[in-house]
C-alpha distance (Angstrom), angle and dihedral (degrees) to the residues before:
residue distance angle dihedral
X1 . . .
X2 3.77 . .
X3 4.12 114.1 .
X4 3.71 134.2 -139.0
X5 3.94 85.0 -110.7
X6 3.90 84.2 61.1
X7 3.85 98.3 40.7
X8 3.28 112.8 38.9
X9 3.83 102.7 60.5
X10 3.69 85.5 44.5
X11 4.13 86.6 48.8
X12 4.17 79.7 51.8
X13 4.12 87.3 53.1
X14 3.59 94.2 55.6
X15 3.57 101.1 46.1
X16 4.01 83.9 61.0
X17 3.76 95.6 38.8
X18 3.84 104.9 75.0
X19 3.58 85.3 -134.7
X20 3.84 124.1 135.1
X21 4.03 114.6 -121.6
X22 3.39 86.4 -113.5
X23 4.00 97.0 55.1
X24 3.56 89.0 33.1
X25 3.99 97.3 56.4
X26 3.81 94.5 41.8
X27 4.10 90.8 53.8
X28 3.74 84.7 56.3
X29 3.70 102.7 44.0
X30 3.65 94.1 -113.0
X31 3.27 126.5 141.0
X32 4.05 112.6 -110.8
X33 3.92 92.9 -122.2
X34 3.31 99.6 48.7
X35 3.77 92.2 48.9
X36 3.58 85.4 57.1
X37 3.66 99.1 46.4
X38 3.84 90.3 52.8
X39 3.82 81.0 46.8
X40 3.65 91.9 70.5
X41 3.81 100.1 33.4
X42 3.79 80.1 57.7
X43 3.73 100.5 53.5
X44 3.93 90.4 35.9
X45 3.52 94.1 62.1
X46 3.66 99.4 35.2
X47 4.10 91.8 45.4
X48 4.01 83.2 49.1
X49 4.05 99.1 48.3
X50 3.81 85.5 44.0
X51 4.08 90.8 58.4
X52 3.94 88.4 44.5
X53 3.01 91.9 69.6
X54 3.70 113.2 30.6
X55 4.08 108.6 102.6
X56 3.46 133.1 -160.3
X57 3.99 116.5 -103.8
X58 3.64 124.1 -175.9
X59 3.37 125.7 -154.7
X60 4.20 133.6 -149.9
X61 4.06 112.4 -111.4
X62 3.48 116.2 -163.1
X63 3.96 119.7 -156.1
X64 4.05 105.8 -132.1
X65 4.00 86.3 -159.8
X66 3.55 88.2 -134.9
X67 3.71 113.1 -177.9
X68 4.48 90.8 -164.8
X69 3.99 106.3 121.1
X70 3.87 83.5 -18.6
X71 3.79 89.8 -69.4
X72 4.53 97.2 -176.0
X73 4.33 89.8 -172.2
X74 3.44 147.2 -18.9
X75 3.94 129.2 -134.0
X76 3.61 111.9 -168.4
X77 4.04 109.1 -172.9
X78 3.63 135.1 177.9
X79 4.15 130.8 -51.7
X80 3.82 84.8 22.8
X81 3.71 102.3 -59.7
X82 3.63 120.2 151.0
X83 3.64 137.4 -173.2
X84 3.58 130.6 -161.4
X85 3.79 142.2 -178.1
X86 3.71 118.7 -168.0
X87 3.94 120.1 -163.3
């Protein structure tokens, strides 16, 4: 039986490959479902790590009081996203 020392560095390869599961598995001599169930063993405990250690932050809004179009507050966030709520 193959171990998570075995399959997840080789989980790790594929996701850099560019090679289906199915191409990836059968140039490895592993057996498509098992590929697949590593797969998601993978992701599940990388996905649940991840979440561990995640934290909520808060940030400080400030209310500009802008009186254009009735505009109440704007939010501007990250990669150029802003929010804003008009009166």
């Amino acid at each position: 039986m193959r171990t998570e020392q075995e399959m997840f560095p080789l989980i790790e390869q594929w996701q850099e490959s560019g090679l289906t599961k199915k191409q990836f598995a059968k140039e490895h001599n592993i057996h498509e479902k098992t590929f697949y169930y590593w797969q998601y063993k993978y992701a599940r405990k990388t996905t649940s790590s991840i979440s561990k250690e995640q934290k909520a932050s808060f940030i400080e809004i400030q209310n500009n009081q802008s009186t254009e179009r009735n505009l109440h507050m704007e939010i501007a966030l990250e990669k150029g996203v802003t929010i804003r709520i008009y009166k």
